[in-house]
N, C-alpha and C positions, 0 to 999 in steps of 0.2 A: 726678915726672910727675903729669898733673893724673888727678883720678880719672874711670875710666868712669862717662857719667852713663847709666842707663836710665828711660825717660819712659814715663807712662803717661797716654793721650788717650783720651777718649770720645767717642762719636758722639753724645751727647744730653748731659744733665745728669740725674743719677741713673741714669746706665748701669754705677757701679761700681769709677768710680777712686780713691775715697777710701781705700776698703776694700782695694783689690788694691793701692795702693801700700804701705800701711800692714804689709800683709802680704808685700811684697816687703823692706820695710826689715829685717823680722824676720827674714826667710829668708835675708837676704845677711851680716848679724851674728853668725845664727849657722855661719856656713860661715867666722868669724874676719877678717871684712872691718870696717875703721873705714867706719859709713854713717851719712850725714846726709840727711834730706828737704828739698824743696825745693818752694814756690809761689809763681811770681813776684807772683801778684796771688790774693787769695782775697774773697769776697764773702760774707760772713758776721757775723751778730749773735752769734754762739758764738766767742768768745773766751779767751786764757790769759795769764794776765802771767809773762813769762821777761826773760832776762839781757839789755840791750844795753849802748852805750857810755855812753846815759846813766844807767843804773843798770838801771832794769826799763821796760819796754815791752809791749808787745799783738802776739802772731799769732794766726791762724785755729785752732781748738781742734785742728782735723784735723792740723795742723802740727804738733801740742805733743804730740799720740795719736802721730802718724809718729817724732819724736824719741824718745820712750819706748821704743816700739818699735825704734828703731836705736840701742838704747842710749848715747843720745846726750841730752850736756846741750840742752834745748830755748833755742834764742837767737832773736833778732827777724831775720836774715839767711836761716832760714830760711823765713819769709812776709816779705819787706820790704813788700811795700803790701797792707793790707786794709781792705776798702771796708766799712763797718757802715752799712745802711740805714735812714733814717730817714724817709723818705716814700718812696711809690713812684716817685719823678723826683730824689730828691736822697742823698747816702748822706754819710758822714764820711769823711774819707780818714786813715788812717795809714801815714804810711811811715815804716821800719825801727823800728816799734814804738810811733811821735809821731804823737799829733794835727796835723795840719796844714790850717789853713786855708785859708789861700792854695789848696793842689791842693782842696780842698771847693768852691770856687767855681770854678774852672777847668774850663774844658767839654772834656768825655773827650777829644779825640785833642790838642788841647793837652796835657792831663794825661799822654798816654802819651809823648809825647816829652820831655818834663818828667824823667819818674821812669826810662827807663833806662836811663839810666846806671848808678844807683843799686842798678838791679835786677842788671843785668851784671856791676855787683863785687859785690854779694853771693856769686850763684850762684860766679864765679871763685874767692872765697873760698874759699868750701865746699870747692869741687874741688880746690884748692891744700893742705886739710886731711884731706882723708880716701881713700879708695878707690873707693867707691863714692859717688853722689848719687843719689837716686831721686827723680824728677822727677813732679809731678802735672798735669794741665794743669787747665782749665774748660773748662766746657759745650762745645761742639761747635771743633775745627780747620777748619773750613769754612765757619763763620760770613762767609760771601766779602765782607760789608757792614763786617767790622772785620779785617779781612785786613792792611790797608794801615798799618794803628794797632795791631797784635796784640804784646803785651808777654808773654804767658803761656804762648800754647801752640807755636805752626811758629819763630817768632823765637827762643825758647830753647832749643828743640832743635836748629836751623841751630848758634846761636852756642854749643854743647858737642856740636856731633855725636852726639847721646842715640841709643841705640838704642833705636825705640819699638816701645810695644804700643797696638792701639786696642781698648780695648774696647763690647761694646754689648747694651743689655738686651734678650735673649731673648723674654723674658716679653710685651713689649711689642709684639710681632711687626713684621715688617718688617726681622730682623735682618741679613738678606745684604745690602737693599736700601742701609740705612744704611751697611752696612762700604764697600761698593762706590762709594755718591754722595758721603762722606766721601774715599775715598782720590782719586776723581775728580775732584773739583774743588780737589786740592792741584799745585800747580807740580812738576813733575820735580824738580827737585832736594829736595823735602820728600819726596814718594812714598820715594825710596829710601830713606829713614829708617826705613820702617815695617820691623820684623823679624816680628808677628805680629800676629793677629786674635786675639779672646778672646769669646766666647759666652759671659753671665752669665748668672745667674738662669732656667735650663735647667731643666723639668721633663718627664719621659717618657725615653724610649727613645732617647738617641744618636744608636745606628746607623742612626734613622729621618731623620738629617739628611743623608746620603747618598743623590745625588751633591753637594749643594750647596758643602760645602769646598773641592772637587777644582776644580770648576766655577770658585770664586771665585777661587782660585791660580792657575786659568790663564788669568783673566782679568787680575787684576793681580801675581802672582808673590811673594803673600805670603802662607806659606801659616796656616791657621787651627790656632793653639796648645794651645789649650783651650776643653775647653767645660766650664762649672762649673756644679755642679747646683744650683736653689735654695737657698739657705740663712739660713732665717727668724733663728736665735736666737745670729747669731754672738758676739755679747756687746760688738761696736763701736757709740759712737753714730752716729745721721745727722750728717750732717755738712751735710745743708742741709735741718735741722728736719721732714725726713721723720716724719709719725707713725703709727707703727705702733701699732696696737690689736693684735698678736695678741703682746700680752706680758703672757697671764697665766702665772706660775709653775707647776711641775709639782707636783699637789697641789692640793686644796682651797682655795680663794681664801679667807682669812681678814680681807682689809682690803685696800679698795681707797683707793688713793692718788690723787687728782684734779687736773691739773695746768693750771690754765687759760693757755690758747693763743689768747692775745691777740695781732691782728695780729705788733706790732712786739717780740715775745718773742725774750730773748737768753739763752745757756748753759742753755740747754736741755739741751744733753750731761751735764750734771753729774745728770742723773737718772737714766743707764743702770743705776748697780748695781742700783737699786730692780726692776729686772725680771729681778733672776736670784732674787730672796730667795724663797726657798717662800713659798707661801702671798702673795704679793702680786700685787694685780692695777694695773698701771700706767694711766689712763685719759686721755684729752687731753681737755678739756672746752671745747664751744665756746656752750652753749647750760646755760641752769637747768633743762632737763628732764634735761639730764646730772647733775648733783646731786640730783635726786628722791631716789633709793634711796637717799644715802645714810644711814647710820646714824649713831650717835654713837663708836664705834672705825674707820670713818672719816678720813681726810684731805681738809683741799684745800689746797694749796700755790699760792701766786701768785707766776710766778718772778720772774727777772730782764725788766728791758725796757728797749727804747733808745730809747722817746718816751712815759715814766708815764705823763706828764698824759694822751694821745693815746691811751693803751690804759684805763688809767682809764675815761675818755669810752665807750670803746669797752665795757667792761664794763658801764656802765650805759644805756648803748644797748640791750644784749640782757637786763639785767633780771638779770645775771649781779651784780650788787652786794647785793640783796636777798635772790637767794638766800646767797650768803658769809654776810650779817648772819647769818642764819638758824640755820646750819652752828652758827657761834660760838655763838648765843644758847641751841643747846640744850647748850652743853659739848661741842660736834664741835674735834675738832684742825683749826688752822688756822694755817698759815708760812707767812709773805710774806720771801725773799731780796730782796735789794737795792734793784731800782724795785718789786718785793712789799710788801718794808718800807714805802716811802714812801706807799706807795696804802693799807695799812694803819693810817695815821694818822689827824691831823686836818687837816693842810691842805698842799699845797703851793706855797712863794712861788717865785718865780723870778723877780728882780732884774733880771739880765742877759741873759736872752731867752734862754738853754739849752733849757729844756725846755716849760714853759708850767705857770701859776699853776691852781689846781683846788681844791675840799675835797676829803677824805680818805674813806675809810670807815669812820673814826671807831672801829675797836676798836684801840685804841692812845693814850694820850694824845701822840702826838709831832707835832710838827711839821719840815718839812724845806724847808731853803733849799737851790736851786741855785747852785753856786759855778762862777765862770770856771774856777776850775783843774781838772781831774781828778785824781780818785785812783787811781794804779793800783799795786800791791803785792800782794805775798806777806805774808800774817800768820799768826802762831802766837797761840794763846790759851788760856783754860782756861774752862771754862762755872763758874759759880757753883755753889757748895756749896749754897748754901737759894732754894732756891724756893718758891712758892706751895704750901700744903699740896693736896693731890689734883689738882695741876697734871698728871696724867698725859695724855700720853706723853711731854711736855716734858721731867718735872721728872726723867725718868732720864738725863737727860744730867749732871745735877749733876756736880762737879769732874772730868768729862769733858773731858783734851787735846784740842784741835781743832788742824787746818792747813786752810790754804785760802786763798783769793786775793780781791783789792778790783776792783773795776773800777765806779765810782760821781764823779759832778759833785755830787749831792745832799751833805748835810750837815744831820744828822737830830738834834734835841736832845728830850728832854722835858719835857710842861708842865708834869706833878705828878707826887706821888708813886704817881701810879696804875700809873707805868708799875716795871717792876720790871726791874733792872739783871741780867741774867744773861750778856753780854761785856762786861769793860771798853773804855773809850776810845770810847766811840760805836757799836759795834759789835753790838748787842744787846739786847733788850728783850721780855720776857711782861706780860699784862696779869695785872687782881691776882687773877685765877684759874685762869692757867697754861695757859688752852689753846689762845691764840693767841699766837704767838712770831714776831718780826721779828726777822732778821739782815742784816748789810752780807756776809756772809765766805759767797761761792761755795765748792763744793766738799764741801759739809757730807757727802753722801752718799757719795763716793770716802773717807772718811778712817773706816779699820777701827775706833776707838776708839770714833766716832760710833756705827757698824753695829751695834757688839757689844752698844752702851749701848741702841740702840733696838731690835734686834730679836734679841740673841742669838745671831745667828749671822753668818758671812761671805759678803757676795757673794764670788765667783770674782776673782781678782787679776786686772787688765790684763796680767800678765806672762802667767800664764792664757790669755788672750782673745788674746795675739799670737801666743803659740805654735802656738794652736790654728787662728790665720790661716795661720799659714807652714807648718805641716803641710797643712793641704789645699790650698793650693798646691802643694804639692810630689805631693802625690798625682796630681791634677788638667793637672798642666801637662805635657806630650807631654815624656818624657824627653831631660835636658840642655839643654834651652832655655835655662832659668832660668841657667844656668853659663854657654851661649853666649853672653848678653848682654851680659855683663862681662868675656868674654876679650878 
């Protein structure tokens, strides 16, 4: 029998489905069910490289968090198309994990009739493997303008009869209005899908929402499940580059870590451990009045990006390049990951019209050509034994095991021996006085070897943070629901 699928739809975008699904997968796992997650289409620069047919491939990061959580190997079937933005009118497309060109230039409802197929056997898949499927939708079911071309939200739940949940953010007021013009402008036969309503990010007094529930149940006969009280510090990343400033640690803030949030900024998620560790203050920096304060114990971090050159540009726009200089020049800690690395250099060529040619920021001897092909992989490595003398905070990584994942077109070599080899294979490089370090390998801060080497202690495990999703759900959600879904 194929598995019950249950779907979770929002009324907005950042209303809460990433999170409630993620926490549905965990809850249904552990009640002894095989669960697998599901997005038929995800729009995202937060990326994971997992398993497909042609070896490894790319889903949306929230996918590859949902898979974890449903203890479940994470595979590209579970997000078969995800769209990574690269101007505001144009994105990448990949489907079931492949770059694909051909759909990159194809105009969206062309494109959606194009891919699903594709998408239909995925999800079929799934359901032919497991028990359960927990379904996520995008931004709003009522989008009545892509109604007609819709791949992700009312068409996959039609085509596995999901029983859904909608939910919508409280906080943002207007919540009955949305549950109501949402369920209203769906066709009768989508309406009946709906099993519940779901009130996020709730703060105050409940019972103060009364008669409204009652009200909206007898308006469209579905009645409202839960209402879930704010919850600032779940330990999940955003899932669409939300930034939250109120993640300083419990305790004395001893070092703040600075994270520049350049438009086109990708795996961003890979920085959540950093806001559970005492004593750390996580900051998103858009402007050099954000790096004023800081000190020399210190960080700035420049992450991943999916148009260097174009965020590059963008940092010197805002004068955000000469502060960096700065940083480094007084012996401040400075890591550039990926498109980081490359804008930490001295130049970047680009041959084939990938990304776009730029100089570097020059603390770095490297140079970096962009290559037609993509890299994307899983690697294992080991950090070098000898580093620059008083390279700290760097040089505590010394023959530190690392894991972590590639997702780069660049192809980065050095010009001298200025630069100092701390990952083989291309993968790594400090300058000759340790306190600025480029890497290719996402993932640095998830892997506990790393943690212990730089600060001593553990963030909280993802198995941690899922638990802790699927317990307050379970608290939160109007008894037996959660089991009605899937009988």
């Amino acid at each position: 029998m194929a598995a019950r699928c249950v779907m979770v739809l929002g009324t907005t975008s950042g209303a809460g489905k990433s999170w409630l699904t993620t926490a549905l997968c965990r809850y249904y796992a552990r009640q002894g069910l095989k669960v697998a997650p599901f997005k038929a289409q995800n729009m995202s620069n937060n990326a994971r490289v997992v398993a497909s047919e042609n070896g490894q491939g790319e889903i949306g990061s929230a996918q590859y968090f949902q898979a974890l959580a449903a203890r479940a190997v994470p595979d590209v079937r579970m997000n078969p198309l995800l769209l990574k933005p690269e101007a505001d009118t144009h994105s990448q497309v990949v489907l079931m994990g492949q770059v694909s060109e051909e759909l990159s230039r194809m105009p969206w409802r062309g494109r959606s009739a194009s891919v699903w197929p594709q998408i239909a056997a995925a999800l079929d898949a799934l359901r032919a493997e497991n028990d359960v499927v927990v379904i996520e939708g995008a931004g709003s079911p009522a989008e009545i303008n892509l109604h007609a071309s819709d791949i992700v939200n009312m068409r996959v739940a039609v085509h596995c009869n999901a029983a859904c949940l909608l939910v919508t953010d409280i906080d943002r007021g207007g919540a009955f209005a949305h549950l109501y013009g949402t369920w209203a402008l769906l066709p009768e036969e989508e309406r009946q899908l709906f099993k519940g309503f779901v009130l996020n990010k709730f703060r105050g007094d409940a019972s103060l929402l009364a008669p409204a529930p009652q009200m909206l149940q007898d308006l469209t006969g579905v009645p409202t499940v839960a209402t879930l009280p704010m919850w600032w510090h779940h330990g999940l990343p955003e899932e669409d580059g939300v930034f939250d400033d109120r993640s300083v640690s419990a305790g004395r803030v001893t070092r703040t870590v600075a994270v520049l949030a350049y438009p086109r900024i990708s795996n961003l998620d890979e920085f959540q451990p950093l806001k559970n560790i005492p004593g750390i203050r996580l900051q998103w920096v858009r402007s050099p009045k954000e790096l004023a304060g800081l000190g020399q114990d210190d960080w700035i971090i420049l992450p991943g990006s999916k148009a260097t050159a174009a965020d590059l540009a963008w940092l010197r726009s805002q004068g955000l390049d000469a502060a960096i200089v700065q940083h480094a020049a007084q012996g401040g800690a400075v890591l550039g990951i990926c498109g980081g690395l490359q804008m930490l250099g001295e130049a970047l060529h680009d041959p084939h019209g990938i990304d776009g040619n730029a100089p570097g920021l020059g603390l770095l001897p490297l140079v970096t050509e962009f290559a037609q092909d993509k890299t994307v992989c899983h690697t294992r490595s080991a950090f070098a034994t000898v580093w620059p003398e008083g390279g700290l905070p760097w040089s505590a990584l010394a023959a530190t095991p690392v894991a972590g994942y590639e997702i780069h077109h660049g192809q980065t070599r050095a010009l001298q021996a200025g630069a100092h080899v701390v990952l083989p294979n291309g993968l790594g490089w400090c300058n000759a006085q340790g306190n600025v370090l480029g890497l290719y390998l996402h993932g640095l801060f998830e892997d506990p070897a790393v943690l212990q080497a730089l600060f001593g202690a553990n963030a909280p495990t993802l198995d941690a943070v899922f638990d802790g999703l699927a317990d307050y759900i379970g608290t939160h959600f109007a008894p037996g629901v959660l089991d009605a879904l899937v009988c």
